[in-house]
C-alpha positions in Angstrom: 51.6 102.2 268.1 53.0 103.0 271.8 50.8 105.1 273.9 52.6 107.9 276.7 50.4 109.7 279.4 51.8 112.6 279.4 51.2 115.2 282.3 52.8 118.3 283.8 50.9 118.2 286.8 49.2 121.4 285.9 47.5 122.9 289.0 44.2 125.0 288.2 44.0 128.5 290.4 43.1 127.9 293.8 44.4 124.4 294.5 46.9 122.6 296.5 49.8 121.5 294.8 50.8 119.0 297.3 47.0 117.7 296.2 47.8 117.9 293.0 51.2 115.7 293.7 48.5 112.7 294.8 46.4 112.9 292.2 49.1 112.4 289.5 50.2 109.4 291.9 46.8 108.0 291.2 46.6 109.0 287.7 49.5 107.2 286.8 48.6 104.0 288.4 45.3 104.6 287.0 47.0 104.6 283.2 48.9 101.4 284.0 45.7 99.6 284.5 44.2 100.9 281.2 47.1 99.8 279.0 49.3 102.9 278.6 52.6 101.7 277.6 54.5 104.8 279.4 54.2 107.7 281.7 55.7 110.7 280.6 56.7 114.4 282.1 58.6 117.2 281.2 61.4 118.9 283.1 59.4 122.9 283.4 61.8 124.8 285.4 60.5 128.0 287.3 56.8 127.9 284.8 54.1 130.2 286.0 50.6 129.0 285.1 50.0 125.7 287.1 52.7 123.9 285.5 54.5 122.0 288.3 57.0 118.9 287.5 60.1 120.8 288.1 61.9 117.5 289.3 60.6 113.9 287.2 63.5 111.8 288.4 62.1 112.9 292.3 58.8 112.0 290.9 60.0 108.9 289.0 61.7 107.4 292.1 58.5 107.1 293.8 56.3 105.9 291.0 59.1 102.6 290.5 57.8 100.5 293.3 54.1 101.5 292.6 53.9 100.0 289.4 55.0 97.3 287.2 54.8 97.5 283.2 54.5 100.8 283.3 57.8 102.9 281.5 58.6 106.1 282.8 60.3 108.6 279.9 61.7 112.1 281.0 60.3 113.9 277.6 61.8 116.1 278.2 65.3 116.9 280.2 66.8 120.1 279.3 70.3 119.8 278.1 71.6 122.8 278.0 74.8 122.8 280.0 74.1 125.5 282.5 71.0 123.9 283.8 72.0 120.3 283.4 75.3 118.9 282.5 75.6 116.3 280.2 77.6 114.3 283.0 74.8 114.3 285.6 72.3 113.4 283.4 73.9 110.0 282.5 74.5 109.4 286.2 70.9 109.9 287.0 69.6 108.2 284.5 71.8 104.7 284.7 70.5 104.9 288.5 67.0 105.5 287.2 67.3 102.7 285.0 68.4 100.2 287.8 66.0 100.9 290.3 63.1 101.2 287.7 64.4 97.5 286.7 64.8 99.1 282.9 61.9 101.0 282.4 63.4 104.0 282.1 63.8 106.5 278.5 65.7 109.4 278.2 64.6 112.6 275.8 66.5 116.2 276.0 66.3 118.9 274.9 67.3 122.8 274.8 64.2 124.5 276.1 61.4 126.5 274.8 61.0 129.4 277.1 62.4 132.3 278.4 61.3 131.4 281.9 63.9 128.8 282.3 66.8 129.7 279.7 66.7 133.1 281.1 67.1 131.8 284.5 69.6 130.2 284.2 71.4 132.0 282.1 71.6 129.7 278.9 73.1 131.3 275.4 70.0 130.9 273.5 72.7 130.6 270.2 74.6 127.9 271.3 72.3 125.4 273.1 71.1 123.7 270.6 75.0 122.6 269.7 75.3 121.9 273.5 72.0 119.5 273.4 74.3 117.9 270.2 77.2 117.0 272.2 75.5 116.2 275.1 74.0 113.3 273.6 77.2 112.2 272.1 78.4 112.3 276.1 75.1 110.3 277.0 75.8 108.1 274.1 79.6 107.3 275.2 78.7 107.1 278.8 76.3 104.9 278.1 78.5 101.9 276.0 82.2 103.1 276.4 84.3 102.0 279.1 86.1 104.1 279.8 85.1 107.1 277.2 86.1 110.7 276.7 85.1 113.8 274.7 86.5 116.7 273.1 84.2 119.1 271.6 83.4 122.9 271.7 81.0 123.2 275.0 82.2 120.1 276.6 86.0 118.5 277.4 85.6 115.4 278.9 89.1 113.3 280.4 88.6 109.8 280.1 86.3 108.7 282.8 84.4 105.5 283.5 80.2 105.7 284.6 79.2 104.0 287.6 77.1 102.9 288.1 76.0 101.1 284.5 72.5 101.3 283.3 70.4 97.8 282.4 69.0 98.4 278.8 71.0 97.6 276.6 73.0 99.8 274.5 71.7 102.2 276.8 67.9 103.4 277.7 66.2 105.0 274.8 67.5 108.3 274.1 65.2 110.5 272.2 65.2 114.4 271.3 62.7 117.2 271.1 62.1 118.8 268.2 60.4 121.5 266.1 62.1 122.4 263.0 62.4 120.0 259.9 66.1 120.8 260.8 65.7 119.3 264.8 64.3 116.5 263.3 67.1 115.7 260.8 69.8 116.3 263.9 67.8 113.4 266.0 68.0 111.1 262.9 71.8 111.4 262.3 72.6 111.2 265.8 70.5 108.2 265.8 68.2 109.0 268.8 64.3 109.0 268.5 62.3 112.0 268.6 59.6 113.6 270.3 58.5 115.8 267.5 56.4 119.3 269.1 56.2 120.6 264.8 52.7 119.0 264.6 51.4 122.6 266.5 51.5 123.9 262.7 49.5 121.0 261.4 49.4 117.3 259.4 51.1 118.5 256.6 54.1 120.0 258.6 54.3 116.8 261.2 54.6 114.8 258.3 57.2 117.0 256.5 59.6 116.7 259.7 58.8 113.0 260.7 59.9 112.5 256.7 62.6 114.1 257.7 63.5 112.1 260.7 63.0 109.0 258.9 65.0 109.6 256.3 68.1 110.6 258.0 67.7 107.5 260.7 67.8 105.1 257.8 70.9 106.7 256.7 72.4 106.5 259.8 71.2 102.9 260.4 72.7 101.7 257.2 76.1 102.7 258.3 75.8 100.4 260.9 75.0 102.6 264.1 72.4 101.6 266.8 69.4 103.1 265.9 66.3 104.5 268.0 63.5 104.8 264.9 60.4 106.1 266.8 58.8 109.5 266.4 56.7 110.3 269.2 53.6 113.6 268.3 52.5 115.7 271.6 49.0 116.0 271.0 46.7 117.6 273.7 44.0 114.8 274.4 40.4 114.2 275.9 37.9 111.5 275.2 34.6 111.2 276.6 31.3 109.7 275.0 30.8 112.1 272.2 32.7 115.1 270.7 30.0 117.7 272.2 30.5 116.4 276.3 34.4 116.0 275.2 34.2 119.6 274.7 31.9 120.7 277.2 33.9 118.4 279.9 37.8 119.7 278.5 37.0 122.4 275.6 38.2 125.3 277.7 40.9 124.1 279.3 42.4 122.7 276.1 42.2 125.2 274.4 43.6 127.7 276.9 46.9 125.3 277.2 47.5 125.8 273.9 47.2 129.6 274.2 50.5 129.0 276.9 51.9 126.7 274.8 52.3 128.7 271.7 52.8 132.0 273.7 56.5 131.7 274.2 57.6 130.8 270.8 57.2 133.8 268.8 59.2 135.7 271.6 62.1 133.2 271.3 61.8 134.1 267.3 62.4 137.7 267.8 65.3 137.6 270.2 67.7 134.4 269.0 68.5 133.8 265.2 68.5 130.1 266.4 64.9 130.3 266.9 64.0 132.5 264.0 62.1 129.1 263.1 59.1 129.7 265.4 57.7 132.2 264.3 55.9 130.4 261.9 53.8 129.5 264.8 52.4 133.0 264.8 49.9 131.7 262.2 48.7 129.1 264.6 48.3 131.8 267.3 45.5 133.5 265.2 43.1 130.2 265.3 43.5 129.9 268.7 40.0 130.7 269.2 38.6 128.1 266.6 38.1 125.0 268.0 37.2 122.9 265.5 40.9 123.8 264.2 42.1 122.5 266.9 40.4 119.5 267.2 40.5 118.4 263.4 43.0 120.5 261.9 45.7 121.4 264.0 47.7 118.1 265.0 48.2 119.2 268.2 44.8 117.5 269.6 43.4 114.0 270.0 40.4 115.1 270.8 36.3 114.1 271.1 34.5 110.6 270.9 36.4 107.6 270.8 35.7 107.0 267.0 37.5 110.8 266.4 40.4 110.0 268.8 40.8 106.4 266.7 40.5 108.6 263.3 43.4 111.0 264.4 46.2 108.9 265.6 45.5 106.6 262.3 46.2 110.5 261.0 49.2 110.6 263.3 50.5 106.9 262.4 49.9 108.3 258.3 52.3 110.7 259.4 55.2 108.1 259.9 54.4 108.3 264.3 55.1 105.3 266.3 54.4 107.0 269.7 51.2 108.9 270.8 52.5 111.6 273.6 49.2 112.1 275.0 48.9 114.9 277.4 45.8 114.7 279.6 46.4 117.6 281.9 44.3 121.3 282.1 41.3 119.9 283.6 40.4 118.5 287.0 41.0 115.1 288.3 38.0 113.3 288.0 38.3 114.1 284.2 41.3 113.3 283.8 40.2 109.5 285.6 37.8 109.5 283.1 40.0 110.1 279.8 42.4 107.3 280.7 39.7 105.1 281.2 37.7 106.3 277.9 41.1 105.9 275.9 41.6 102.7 277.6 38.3 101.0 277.0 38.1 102.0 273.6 40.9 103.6 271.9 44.1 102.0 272.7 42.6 98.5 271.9 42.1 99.5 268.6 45.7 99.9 267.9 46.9 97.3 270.4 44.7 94.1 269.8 41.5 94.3 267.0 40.5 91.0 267.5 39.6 91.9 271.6 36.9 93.8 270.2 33.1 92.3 270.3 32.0 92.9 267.0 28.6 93.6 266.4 26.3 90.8 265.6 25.3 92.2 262.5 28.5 92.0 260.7 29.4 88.6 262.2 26.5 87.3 260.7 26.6 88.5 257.3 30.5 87.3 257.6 28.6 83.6 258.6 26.2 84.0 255.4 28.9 85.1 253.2 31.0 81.8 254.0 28.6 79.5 253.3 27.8 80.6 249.8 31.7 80.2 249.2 31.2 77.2 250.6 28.4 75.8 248.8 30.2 77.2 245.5 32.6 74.6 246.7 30.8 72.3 246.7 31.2 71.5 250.7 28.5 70.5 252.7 27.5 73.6 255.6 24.8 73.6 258.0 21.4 74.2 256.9 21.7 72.4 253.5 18.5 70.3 252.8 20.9 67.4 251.7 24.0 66.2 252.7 26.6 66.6 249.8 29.5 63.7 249.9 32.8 65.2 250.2 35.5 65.1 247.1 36.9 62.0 246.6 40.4 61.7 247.1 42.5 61.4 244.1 43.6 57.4 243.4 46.9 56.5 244.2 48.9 55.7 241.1 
């Protein structure tokens, strides 16, 4: 299991955001020290409500020399052509990507809100076949010298990318997802997937994952590279026990998920593309129940750190491979203290058991155990009242 912290440098009402800026600086390096495997944003263009990370590959560029291990995955760029084309975003990235000495992935996507399709004046029916060639451009940028495509949205002449990126095939490509139907497109265009579906709970993360899977395999098996990993956003907190984890980041959880949801029912009613969200409607009405949220939702990793190990086991049941974890909504000092909780006690769990000091207890009854095998054995252990003499060899014949 691979662990993202995932922010949008949300600013609460009344801050600075050039404060805010610094504090995600320090966050960041903060979750490199506590054994998160990436750093994640996604590209929110023109967002009202706090949301602020309008520009990750600004962001990105500073972060490089300030860490080491850390991976930095842009989850997600939007794809649609009139905001970015397919052309710049390979160019950017294959900089990225030397510069970040290869620690840089790649996820697109064609947007969720109004806010920025609108602005930019996307054709909410055909960006979802733009995001589709796109990454077939990223792809052939990426491992053809020169390449060229002809499709509907995009005409490319033959042209040759400079300059190239260090990973090889190519960075990680991923795509965000919702439907069942997203999820099968990522798997025969065999990129990963940063699946957003688990808003509507286990059942229907797990549905769409299967989904995934199934359709990567296929692809694999014809002899195509392959990016198999399904990434879950999950909304996440963890402090010492499920009531301060509430108390500390209840509110603000729960009132990002209220945003979150808020634009997808709209998209429903005005493009037959999205007609798929609506379903979320039915989450919109438990809004208000946190336990829902917490236990029953999917979108949440959320509470002690024996809850938070309990859900992504959940998530990983679900087919996951990546835990998109967004600590964000609450102030800094809280946010410090998630990374640390999830670093101290969660992501150890998943990344090394054994670096665990196990209670005495068990280790004993482990020690007591043994020696009555041993015994049964007939093999001397400490503590026997006589010294048995060990088996004697069998004689040579």
């Amino acid at each position: 299991m691979r662990f993202m912290f995932f922010s949008e440098g949300e600013t609460l009402p009344g801050a600075s955001y050039q404060t805010r800026y610094w504090e995600l600086i320090e966050q960041v390096i903060h979750a490199e020290k506590w054994g998160f495997d990436t750093f994640g944003v996604s590209e929110q263009q023109y967002a009202i409500g706090g949301i602020s990370t309008s520009c990750p590959e600004v962001l990105y560029g500073y972060l490089f020399p300030l860490t080491k291990t850390m991976r930095f995955a842009h989850a997600i760029t939007l794809l649609p052509k009139n905001i970015n084309h397919a052309l710049r975003i390979a160019s950017r990235t294959a900089v990225q990507d030397v510069l970040s000495n290869g620690r840089i992935e790649l996820g697109v996507g064609r947007g969720n809100t109004t806010l920025a399709l609108r602005a930019f004046e996307v054709d909410l029916e055909k960006n979802r076949d733009e995001v589709n060639e796109g990454l077939q451009i990223l792809k052939k940028a990426f491992t053809e010298d020169p390449f060229m495509f002809y499709g509907e949205h995009y005409k490319i002449p033959p042209r040759s990318l400079v300059p190239k990126p260090l990973q090889n095939p190519h960075p990680p490509l991923y795509v965000a997802a919702t439907s069942a139907e997203s999820h099968k497109m990522a798997g025969d265009l065999g990129v990963g997937v940063y699946s957003w579906s688990n808003f509507m709970g286990w059942d229907a993360l797990a549905e769409s994952v299967g989904a995934f899977k199934k359709a990567a395999a296929a692809t694999k098996a014809r002899g195509e590279h392959v990016n198999e990993t399904a990434g879950a956003l999950v909304q996440c907190y963890c402090a010492e026990t499920d009531e301060i984890a509430e108390a500390e980041a209840g509110e603000g959880n729960i009132k990002w998920l209220r945003i979150a949801i808020d634009g997808y029912p709209r998209l429903a009613k005005i493009a037959q593309s999205y007609s798929y969200m609506q379903k979320i409607s039915e989450v919109s009405k438990k809004t208000d129940d946190f336990r829902y949220f917490a236990e029953g939702s999917g979108a949440a990793i959320f509470g002690s750190p024996e809850n938070c190990i309990k859900s992504i086991e959940k998530a990983a049941q679900c087919g996951i491979d990546q835990v998109v974890m967004r600590i964000d909504s609450i102030p800094h000092d809280k946010i410090m203290k998630s990374i640390e909780m999830f670093g101290r006690h969660v992501i150890p769990h998943f990344k090394n058991r054994r670096n665990f000091m196990r209670p005495p207890e068990d280790v004993m009854a482990d020690i007591r155990a043994m020696r009555e095998k041993a015994k049964s054995m007939g093999i001397y252990v400490e503590g026997d009242d006589k010294k048995k003499a060990p088996p004697k060899a069998p004689a040579a014949e």
